[in-house]
BAFI-3210 file (N, C-alpha, C; in Angstrom, 3 decimals, decimal comma, padded with zeros to 6 digits):
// residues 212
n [1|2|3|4|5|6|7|8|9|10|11|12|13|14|15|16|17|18|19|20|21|22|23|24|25|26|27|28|29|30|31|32|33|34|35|36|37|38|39|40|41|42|43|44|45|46|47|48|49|50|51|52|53|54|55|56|57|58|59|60|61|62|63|64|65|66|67|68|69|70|71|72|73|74|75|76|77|78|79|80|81|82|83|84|85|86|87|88|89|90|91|92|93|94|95|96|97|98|99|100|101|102|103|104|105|106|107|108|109|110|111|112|113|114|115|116|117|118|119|120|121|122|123|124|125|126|127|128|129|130|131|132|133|134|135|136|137|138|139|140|141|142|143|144|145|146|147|148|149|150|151|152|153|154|155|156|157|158|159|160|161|162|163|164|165|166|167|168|169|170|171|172|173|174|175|176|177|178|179|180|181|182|183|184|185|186|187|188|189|190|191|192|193|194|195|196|197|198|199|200|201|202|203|204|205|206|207|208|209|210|211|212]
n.u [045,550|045,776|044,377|046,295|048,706|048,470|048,435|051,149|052,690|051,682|052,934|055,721|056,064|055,223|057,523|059,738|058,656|058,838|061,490|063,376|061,951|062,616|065,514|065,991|065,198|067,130|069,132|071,154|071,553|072,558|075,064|076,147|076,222|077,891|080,193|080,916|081,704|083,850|085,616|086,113|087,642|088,907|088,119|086,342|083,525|080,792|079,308|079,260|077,806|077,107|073,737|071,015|067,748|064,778|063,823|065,724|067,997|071,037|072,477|074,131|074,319|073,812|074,897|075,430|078,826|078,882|080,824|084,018|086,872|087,378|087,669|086,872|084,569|081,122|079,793|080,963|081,161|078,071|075,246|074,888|075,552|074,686|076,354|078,709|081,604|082,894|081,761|081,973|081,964|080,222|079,099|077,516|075,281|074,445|072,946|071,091|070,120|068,482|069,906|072,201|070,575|070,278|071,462|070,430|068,237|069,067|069,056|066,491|065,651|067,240|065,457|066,685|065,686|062,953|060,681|059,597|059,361|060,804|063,806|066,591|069,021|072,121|073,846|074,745|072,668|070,448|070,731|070,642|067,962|064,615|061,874|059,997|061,063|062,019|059,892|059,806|061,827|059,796|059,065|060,167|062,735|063,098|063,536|062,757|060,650|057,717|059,395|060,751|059,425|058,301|060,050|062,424|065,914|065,310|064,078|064,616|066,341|064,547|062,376|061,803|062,337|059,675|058,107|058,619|057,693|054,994|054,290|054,890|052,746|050,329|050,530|049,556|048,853|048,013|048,887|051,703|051,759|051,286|053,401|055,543|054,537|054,682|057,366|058,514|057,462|059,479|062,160|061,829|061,101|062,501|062,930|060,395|059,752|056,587|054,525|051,910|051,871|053,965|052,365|050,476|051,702|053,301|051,657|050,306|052,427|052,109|049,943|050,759|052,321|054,996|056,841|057,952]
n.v [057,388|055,892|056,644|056,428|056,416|059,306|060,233|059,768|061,724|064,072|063,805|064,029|066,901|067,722|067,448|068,641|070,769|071,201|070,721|073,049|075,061|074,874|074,632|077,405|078,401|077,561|077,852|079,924|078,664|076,120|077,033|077,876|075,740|073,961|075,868|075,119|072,781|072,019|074,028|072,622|070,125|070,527|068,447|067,654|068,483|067,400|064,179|060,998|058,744|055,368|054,611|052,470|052,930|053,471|050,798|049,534|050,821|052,264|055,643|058,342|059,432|061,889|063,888|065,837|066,080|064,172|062,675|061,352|062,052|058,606|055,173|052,648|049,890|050,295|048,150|047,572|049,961|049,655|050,978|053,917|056,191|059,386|058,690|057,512|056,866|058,083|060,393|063,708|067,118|068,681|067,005|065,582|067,492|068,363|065,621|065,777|067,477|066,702|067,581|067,685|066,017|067,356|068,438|066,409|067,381|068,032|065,867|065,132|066,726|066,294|063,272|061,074|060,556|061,291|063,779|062,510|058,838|055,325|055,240|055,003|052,772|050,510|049,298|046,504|045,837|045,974|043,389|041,265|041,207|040,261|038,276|039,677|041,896|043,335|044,677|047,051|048,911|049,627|052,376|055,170|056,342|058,550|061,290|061,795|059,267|056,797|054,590|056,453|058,732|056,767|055,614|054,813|054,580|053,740|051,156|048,061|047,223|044,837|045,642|048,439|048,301|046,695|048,580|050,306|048,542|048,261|051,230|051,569|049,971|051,331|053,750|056,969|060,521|061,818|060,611|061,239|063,689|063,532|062,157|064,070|065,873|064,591|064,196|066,967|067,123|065,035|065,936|068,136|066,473|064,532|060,620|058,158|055,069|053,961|052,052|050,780|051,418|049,872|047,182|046,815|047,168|044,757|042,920|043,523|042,229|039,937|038,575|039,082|037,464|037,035|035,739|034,753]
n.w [-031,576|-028,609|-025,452|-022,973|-024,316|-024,785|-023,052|-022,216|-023,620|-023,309|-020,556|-021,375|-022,362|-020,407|-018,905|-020,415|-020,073|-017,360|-016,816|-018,076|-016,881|-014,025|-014,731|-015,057|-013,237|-010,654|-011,447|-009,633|-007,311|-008,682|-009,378|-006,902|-005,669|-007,070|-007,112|-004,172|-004,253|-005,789|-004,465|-001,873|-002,570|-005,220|-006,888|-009,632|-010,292|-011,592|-011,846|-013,060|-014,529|-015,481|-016,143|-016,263|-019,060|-020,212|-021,974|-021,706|-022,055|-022,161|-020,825|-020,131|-016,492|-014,583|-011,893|-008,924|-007,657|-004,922|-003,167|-002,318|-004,486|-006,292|-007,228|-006,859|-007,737|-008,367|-007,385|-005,086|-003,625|-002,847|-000,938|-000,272|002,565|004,090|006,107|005,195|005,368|002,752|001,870|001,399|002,706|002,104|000,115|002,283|002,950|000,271|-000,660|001,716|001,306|-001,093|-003,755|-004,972|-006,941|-008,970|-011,911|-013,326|-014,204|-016,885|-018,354|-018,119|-020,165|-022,583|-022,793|-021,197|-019,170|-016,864|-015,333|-013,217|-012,385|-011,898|-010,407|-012,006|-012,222|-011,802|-014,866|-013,936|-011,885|-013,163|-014,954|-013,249|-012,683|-012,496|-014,459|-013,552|-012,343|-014,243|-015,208|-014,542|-015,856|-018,158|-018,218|-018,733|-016,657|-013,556|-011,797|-009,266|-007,773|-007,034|-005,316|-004,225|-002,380|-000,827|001,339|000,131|000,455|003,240|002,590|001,258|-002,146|-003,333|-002,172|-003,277|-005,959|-006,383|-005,862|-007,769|-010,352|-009,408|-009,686|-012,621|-013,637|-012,706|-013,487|-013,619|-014,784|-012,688|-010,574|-010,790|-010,193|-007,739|-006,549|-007,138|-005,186|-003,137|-002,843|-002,073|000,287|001,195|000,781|003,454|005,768|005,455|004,685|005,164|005,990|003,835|004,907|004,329|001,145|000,410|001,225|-000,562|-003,102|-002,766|-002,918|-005,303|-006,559|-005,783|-007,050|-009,984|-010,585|-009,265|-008,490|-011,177]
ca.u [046,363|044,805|044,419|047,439|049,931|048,330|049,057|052,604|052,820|051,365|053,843|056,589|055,975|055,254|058,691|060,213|058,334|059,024|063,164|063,607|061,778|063,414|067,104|066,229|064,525|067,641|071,022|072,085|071,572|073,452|076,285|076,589|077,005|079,217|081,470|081,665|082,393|085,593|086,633|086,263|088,740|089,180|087,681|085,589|082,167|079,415|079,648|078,397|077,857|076,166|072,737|069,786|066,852|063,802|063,899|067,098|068,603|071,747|072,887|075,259|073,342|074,697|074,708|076,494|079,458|079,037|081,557|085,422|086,439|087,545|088,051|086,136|083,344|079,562|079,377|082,163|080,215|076,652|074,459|076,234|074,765|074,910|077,681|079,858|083,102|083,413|080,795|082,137|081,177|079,563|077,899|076,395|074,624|073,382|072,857|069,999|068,335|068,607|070,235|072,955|070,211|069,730|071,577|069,751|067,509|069,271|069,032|064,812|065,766|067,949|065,199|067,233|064,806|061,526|060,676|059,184|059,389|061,511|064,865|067,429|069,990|073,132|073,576|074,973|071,758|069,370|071,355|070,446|066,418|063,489|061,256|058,559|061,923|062,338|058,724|060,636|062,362|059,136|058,753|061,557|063,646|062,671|063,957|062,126|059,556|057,114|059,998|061,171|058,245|058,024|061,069|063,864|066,807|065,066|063,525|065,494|066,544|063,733|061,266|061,842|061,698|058,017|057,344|058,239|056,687|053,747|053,712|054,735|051,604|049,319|050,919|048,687|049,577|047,356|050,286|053,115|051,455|050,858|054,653|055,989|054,234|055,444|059,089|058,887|057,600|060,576|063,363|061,547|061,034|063,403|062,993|059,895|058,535|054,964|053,926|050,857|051,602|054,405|051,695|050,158|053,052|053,898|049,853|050,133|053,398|051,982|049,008|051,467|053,568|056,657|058,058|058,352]
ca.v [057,389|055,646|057,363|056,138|057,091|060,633|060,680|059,595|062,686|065,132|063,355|064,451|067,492|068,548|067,101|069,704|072,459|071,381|070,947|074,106|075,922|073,924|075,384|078,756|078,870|076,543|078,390|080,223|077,177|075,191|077,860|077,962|074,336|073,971|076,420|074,561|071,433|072,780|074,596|071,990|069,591|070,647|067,696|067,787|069,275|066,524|062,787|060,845|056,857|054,423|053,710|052,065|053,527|053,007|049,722|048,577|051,720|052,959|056,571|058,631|060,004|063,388|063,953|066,815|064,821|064,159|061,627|061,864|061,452|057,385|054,430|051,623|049,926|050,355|046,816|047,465|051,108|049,566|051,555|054,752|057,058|060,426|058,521|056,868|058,104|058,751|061,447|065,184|067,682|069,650|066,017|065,578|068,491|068,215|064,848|065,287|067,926|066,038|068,862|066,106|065,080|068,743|068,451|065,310|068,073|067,853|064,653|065,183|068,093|065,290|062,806|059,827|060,634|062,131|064,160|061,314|057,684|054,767|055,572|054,562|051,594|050,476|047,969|045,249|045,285|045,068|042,189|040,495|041,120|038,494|039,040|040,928|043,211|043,694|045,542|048,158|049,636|049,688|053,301|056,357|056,754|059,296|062,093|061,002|058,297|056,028|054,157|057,512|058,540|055,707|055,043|054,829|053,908|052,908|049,954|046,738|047,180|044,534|046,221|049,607|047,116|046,203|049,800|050,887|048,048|048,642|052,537|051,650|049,239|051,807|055,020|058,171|061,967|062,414|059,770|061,873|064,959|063,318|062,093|065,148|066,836|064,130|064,652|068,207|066,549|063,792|067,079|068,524|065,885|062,932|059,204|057,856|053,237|054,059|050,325|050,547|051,546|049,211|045,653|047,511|046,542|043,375|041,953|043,369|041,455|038,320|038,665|039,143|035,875|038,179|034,757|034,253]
ca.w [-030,348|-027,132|-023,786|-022,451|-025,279|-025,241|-021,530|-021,930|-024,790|-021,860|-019,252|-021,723|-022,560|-018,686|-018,622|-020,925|-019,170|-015,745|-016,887|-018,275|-016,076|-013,318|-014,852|-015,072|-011,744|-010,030|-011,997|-009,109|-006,819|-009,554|-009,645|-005,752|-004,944|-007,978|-006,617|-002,880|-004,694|-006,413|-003,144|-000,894|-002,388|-005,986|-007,709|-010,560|-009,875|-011,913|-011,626|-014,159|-014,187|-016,926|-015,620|-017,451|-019,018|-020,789|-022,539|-021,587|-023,387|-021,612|-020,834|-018,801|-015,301|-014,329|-010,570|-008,152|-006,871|-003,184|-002,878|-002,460|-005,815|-006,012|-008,349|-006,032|-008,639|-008,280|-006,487|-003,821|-003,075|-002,057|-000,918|-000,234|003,213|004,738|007,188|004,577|005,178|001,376|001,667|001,785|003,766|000,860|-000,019|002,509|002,498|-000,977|-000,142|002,246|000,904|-002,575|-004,290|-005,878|-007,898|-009,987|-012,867|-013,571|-015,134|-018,270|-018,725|-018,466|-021,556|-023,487|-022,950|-020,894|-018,197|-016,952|-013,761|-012,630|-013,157|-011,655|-010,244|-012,787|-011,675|-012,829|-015,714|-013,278|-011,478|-014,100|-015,567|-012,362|-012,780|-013,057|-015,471|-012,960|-012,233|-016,034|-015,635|-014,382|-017,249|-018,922|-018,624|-018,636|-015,554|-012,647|-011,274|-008,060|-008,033|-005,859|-004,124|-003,253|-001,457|000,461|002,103|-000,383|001,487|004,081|002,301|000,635|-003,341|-003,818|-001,793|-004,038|-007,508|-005,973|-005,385|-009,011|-010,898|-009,375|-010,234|-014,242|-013,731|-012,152|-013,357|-014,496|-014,302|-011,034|-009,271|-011,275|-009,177|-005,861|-006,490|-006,659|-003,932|-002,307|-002,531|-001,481|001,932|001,719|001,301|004,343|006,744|005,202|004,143|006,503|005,097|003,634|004,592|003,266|-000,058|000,594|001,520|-001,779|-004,262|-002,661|-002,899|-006,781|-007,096|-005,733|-008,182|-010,939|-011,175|-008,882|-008,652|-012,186]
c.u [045,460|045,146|045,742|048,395|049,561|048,631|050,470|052,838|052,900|052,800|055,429|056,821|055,890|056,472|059,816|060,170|059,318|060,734|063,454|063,242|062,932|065,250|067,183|066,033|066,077|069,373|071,865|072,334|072,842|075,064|077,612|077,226|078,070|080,653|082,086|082,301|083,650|086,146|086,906|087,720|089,406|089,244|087,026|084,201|080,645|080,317|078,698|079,097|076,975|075,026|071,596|068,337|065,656|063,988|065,273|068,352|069,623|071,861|073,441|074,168|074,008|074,002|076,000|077,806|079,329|080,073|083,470|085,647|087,864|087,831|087,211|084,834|082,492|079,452|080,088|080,829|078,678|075,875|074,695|074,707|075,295|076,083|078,617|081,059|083,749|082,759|081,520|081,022|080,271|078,478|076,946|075,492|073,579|072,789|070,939|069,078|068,149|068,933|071,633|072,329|069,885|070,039|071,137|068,492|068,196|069,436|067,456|065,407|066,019|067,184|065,296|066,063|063,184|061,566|060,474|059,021|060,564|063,386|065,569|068,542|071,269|073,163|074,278|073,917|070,666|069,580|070,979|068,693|065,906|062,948|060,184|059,584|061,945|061,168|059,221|061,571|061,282|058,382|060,496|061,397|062,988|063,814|064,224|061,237|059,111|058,038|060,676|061,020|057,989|058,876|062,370|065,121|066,585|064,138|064,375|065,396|064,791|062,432|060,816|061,685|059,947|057,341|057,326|057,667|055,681|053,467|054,304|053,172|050,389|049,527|050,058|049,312|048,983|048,410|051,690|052,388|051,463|052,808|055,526|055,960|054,382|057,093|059,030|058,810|059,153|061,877|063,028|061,906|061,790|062,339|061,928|059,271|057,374|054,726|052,789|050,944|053,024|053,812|050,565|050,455|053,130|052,405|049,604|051,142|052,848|051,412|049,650|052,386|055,040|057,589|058,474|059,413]
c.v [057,065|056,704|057,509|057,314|058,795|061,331|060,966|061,382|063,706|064,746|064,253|065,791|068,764|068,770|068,140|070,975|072,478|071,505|072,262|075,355|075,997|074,750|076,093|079,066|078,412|077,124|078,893|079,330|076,910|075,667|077,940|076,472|073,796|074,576|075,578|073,373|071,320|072,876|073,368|070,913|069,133|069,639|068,075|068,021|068,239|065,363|062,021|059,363|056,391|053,961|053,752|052,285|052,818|051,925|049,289|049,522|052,643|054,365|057,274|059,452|061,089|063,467|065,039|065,831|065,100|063,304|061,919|061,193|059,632|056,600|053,115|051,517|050,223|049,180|047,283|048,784|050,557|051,080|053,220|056,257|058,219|059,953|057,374|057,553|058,832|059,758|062,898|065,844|068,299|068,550|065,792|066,535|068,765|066,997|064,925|066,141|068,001|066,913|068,576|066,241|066,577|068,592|067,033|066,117|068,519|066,693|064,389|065,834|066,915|064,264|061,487|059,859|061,566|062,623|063,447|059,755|056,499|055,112|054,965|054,071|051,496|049,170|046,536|045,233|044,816|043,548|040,608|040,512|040,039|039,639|040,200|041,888|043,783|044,941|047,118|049,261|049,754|051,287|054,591|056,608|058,295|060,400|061,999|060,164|057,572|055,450|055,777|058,483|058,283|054,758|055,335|053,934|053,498|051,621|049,239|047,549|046,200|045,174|047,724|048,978|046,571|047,871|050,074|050,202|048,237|050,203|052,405|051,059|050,481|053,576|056,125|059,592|062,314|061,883|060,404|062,783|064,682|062,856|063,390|066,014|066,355|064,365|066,007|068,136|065,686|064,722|067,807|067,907|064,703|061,991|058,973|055,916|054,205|052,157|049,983|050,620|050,307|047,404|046,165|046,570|045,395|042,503|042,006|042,284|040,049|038,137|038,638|038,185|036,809|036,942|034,101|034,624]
c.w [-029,152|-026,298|-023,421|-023,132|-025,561|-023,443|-021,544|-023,089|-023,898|-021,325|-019,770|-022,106|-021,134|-018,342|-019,409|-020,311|-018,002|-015,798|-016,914|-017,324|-014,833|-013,191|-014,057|-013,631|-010,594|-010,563|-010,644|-007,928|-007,180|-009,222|-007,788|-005,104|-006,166|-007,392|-005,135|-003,331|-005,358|-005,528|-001,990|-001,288|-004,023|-007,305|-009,069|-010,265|-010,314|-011,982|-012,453|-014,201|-015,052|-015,644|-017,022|-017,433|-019,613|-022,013|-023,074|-022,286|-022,176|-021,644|-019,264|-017,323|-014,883|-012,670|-009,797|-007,608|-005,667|-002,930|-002,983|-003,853|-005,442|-007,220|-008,050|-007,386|-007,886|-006,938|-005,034|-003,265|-002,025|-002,141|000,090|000,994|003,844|005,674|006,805|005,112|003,714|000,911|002,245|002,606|002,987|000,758|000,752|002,837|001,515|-000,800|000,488|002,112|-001,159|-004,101|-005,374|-007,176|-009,391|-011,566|-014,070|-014,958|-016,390|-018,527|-019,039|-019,999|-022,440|-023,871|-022,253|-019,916|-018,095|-015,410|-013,002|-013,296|-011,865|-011,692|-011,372|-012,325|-012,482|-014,037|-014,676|-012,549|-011,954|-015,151|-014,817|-012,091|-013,161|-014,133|-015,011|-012,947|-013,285|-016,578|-015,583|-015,042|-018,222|-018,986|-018,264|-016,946|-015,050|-012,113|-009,718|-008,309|-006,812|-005,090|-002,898|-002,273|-000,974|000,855|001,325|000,373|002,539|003,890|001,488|-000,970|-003,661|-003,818|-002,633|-005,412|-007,086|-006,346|-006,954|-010,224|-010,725|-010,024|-011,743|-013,864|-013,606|-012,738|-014,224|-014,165|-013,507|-010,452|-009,354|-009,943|-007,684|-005,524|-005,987|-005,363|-002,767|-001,856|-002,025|000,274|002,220|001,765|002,601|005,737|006,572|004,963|005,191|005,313|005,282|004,104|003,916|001,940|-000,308|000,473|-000,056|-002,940|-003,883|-002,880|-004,984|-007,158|-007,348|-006,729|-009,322|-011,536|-010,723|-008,602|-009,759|-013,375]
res [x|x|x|x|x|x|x|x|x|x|x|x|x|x|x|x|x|x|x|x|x|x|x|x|x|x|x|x|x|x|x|x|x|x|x|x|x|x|x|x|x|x|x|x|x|x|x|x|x|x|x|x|x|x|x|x|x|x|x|x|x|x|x|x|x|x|x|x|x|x|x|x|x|x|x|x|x|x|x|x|x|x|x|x|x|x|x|x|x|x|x|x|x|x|x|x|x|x|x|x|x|x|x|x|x|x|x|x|x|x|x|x|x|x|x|x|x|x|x|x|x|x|x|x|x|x|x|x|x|x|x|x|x|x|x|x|x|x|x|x|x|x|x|x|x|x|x|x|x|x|x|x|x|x|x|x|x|x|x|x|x|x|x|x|x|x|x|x|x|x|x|x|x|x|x|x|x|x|x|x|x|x|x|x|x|x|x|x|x|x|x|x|x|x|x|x|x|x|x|x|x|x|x|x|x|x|x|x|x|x|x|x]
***
């Protein structure tokens, strides 16, 4: 077993810990915004959408619903913000202090995902990937990850496909850790462009054939 593949072994196994723990530590959380999401307008409580994972390998994404519940596809939606009008009051809430994304932690348990890693998209966008985008599915789906760190929604779809090719390319369990301890800043203080780690990704891209 190389280096690497005994990393990724670690990575997964952190990923077990950190879920479970994660639950137990996070139930009455879970239990509390469950309940506002019922009361508020008696929807269905998780939301769950086909996005794509590690080597092109579908599965369902589990997420708090923030959203009025709807019928509108994926495409029509975009890019969906704290001042949609289809955002509850409950949503946004969970929303911005990323509290939505919880039950995502069974999906680490199940495997579709990892605490960290490249956000996970829908299958109509990866359908629309080059081949440098394609790098991007080359490791298990995120919980949070490098685009999310550095900017997220406040940077372009492509500009976040730069960000997470580069961290499959570069990725070790010191960048999982600095990840993380990043997001606890990005629920604190919000979304801020890293540009630098930003002119980063786009200098690896060039280097990489990103127009090929």
């Amino acid at each position: 077993m190389t280096a690497h593949h005994a990393g990724l072994a670690l990575k997964r196994t952190l990923d077990l810990l950190g879920a479970t723990l994660g639950l137990v530590a996070c139930l009455p959380l879970l239990a509390v915004v469950a309940c506002l999401i019922r009361l508020e307008d008696g929807g269905p409580v998780l939301y769950r959408q086909p996005r794509v994972g590690l080597g092109l390998r579908q599965f369902a994404l589990l997420k708090f619903r923030s959203l009025q519940v709807n019928d509108l596809p994926t495409d029509a939606l975009g890019q969906i913000t704290a001042s949609s009008p289809l955002v509850t009051r409950t949503g946004r809430l969970i929303r911005r202090l990323k509290v939505d994304e919880l039950p995502q932690l069974l999906n680490v348990l199940c495997g579709d995902m990892s605490l960290v890693g490249p956000r996970p998209t829908v299958p109509e966008q990866v359908a629309r990937y080059t081949p440098f985008q394609r790098r991007r599915v080359g490791m298990r789906p995120g919980m949070t990850g490098w685009a999310q760190v550095n900017g997220n929604v406040r940077l372009t779809w492509d500009e976040r496909i730069v960000l997470d090719v580069w961290y499959v390319a570069h990725w070790s369990l010191l960048l999982d850790a600095r990840i993380l301890a990043r997001t606890l800043a990005v629920v604190v203080l919000g979304e801020r462009p890293n540009l630098k780690a930003l002119r980063q990704a786009l200098a690896y891209a060039d280097g990489s054939g990103r127009r090929g």
